[in-house]
N, C-alpha and C positions, 0 to 999 in steps of 0.2 A: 382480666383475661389476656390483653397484648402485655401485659407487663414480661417482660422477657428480655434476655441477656442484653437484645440489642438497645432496648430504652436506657440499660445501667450506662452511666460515665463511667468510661474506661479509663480516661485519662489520657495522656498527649500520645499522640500516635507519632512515633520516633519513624517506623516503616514508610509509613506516608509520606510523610513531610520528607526523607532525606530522598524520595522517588521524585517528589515534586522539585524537589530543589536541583536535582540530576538534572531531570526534563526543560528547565527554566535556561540554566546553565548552557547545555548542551543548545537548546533553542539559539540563544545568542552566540554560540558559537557558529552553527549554522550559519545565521543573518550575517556574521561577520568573516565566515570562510564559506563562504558556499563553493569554490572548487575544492577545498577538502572535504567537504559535507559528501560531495557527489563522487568523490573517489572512495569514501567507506561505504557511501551504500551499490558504488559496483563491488568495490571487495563483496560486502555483506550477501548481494546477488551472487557472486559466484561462488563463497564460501556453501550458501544453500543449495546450488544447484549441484556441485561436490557432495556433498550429503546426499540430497534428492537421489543423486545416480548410483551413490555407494545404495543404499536403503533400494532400491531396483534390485540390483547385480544380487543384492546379500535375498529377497525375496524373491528372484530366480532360478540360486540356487536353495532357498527353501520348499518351497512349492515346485521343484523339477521332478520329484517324485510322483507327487501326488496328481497333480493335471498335463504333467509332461510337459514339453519343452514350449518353453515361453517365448519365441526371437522378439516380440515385442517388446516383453517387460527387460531381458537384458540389450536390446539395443538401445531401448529410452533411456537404461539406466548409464550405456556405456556413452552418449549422447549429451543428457546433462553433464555429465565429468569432463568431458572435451569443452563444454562449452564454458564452463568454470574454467577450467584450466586457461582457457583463453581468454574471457575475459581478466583471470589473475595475469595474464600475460601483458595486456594491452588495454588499462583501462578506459581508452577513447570508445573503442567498439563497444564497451559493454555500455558505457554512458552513451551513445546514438541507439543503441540496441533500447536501453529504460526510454528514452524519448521516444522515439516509434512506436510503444509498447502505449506509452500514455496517450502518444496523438489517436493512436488505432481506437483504444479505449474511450478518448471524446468521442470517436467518431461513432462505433458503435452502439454506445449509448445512447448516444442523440437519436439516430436511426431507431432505432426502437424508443425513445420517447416519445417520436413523431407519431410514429405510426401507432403509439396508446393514445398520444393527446388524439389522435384523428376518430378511434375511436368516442372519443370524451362527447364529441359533438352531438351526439343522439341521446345523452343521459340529461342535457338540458342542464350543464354546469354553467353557463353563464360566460361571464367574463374570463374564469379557469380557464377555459377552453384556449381561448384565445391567448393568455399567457403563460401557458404549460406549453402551447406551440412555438411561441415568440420564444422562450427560453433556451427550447429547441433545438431550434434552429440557431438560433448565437451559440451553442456547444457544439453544435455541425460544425460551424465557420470557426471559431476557436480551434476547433480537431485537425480540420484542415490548413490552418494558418501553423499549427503544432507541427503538424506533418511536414511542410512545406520548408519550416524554422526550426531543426529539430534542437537546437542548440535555448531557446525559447522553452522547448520540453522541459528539458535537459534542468533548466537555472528555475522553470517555475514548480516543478517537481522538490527541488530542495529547498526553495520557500515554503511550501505548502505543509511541506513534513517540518519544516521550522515553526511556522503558523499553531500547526497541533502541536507540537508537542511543549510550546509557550503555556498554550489555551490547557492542556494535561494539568502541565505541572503549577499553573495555579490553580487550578480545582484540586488537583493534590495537595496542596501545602493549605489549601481552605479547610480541605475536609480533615485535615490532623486538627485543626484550631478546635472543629467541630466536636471530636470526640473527648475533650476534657468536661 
């Protein structure tokens, strides 16, 4: 009955593996230039945030017909394009701008794990409770220490994305082994 295409040996998965071996590669690249690392993913940010705002502008004037004039959707779109363009201009800002972005995000996070773990306490989870808060609150204080250090953001952001895509690209080049 499961007997089906996915149980057959396909044999060496050439796709996978030469992903994994990118991701592996690029990893160590990372670890060993992290302010190159952090200048392609402000490029990378404002490359998308240029698209973002074209894909607006172009759904603007798509939709200016049919639900009439948008100022929201073509200012957000004219908005993102400024902001690309500027960060293409001066990649410090857009590097303080990803830090902020990530400190803000421990922070919020936290904030609202809090306030679930504080729920927790009435379901009678035990010990959970108490170390869903503690956790917590060390990424409150992390957030704020990010915020404070935005340069701190900034360097553990391009480790982190070096971290994964290590951890990718050996489960990638695993999982080619897997399919012979």
């Amino acid at each position: 009955m499961f007997d089906s295409v996915y149980n057959e040996k396909r044999g060496f998965d050439w796709g996978v593996f030469i992903a994994g071996v990118i991701s592996v590669v690029l990893s160590i690249f990372l670890f060993a230039n992290p302010g190159k690392g952090l200048r392609g993913l402000v490029i990378v940010l404002a490359v998308l945030l240029i698209m973002q705002g074209s894909a607006w502008i172009s759904m603007y004037a798509g939709f200016h017909g049919i639900f009439g004039p948008s100022w929201t959707t073509l200012l957000s779109g004219i908005f993102d394009i400024l902001i690309g363009i500027f960060f293409l201009w001066d990649n410090k800002v857009g590097a303080y701008t990803i830090a902020i972005l990530v400190a803000i995000w421990f922070i919020v996070d936290s904030v609202i794990g809090i306030v679930f773990a504080w729920h927790l306490r009435f379901f009678e989870t035990g010990w959970y409770f108490f170390f869903n808060l503690l956790l917590n609150i060390l990424g409150l204080v992390v957030g704020v220490m990010l915020l404070l250090r935005p340069i701190i953001a900034v360097m553990s952001t391009v480790y982190l994305i070096a971290i994964y895509l290590m951890i990718f690209g050996i489960n990638e080049i695993a999982l080619a082994f897997m399919h012979r």
